[in-house]
C-alpha positions as CSV (number, residue, x, y, z in Angstrom):
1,X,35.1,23.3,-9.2
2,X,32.5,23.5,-12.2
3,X,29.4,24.4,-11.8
4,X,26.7,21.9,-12.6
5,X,24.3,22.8,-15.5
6,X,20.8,24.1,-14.7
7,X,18.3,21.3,-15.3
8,X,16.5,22.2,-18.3
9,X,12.4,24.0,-17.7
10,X,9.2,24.5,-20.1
11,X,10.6,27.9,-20.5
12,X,13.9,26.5,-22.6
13,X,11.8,24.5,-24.8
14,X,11.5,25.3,-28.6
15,X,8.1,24.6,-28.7
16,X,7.1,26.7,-25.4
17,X,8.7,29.4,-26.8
18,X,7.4,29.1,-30.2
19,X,4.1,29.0,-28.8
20,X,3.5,25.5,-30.3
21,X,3.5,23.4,-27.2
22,X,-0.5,22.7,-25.7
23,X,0.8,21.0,-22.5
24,X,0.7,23.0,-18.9
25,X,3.4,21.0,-16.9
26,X,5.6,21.5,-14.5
27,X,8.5,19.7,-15.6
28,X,10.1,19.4,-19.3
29,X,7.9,16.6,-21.1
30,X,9.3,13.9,-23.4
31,X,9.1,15.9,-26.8
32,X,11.8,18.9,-25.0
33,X,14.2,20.1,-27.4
34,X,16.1,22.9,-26.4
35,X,15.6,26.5,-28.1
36,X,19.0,26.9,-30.2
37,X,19.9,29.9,-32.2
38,X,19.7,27.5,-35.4
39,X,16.1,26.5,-34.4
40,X,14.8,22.5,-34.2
41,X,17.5,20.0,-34.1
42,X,16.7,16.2,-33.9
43,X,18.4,14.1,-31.0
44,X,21.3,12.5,-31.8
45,X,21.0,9.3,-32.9
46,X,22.6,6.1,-31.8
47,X,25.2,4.9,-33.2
48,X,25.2,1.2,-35.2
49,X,27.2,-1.1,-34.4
50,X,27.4,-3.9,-36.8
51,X,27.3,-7.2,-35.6
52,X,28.9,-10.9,-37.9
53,X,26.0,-12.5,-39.0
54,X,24.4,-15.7,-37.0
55,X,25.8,-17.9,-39.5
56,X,29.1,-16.9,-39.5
57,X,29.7,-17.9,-36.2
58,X,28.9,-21.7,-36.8
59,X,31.7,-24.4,-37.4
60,X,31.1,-27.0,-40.4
């Protein structure tokens, strides 16, 4: 049975340990990103969907 992951801490943020964070919590805050060997990467994004226009769903 897998194991399930470690939920992530202060300690395994880039900023904590780039010593650019100025927040003393006890829990991961809303700017976390995890400390990678390639340094900063953004959160994926979303992915667009592309909807018909309004218009186009209108019978003459």
């Amino acid at each position: 049975m897998p194991r399930k992951p470690k939920p992530p801490t202060c300690e395994d943020c880039y900023f904590h340990k780039n010593l650019l964070c100025a927040l003393e919590l006890n829990e991961p805050c809303s700017t976390f990103r995890p400390n990678r060997p390639e340094g900063l990467v953004p959160p994926r994004q979303p992915v667009l969907l592309m909807r018909a226009p309004r218009w186009a769903s209108r019978v003459a």
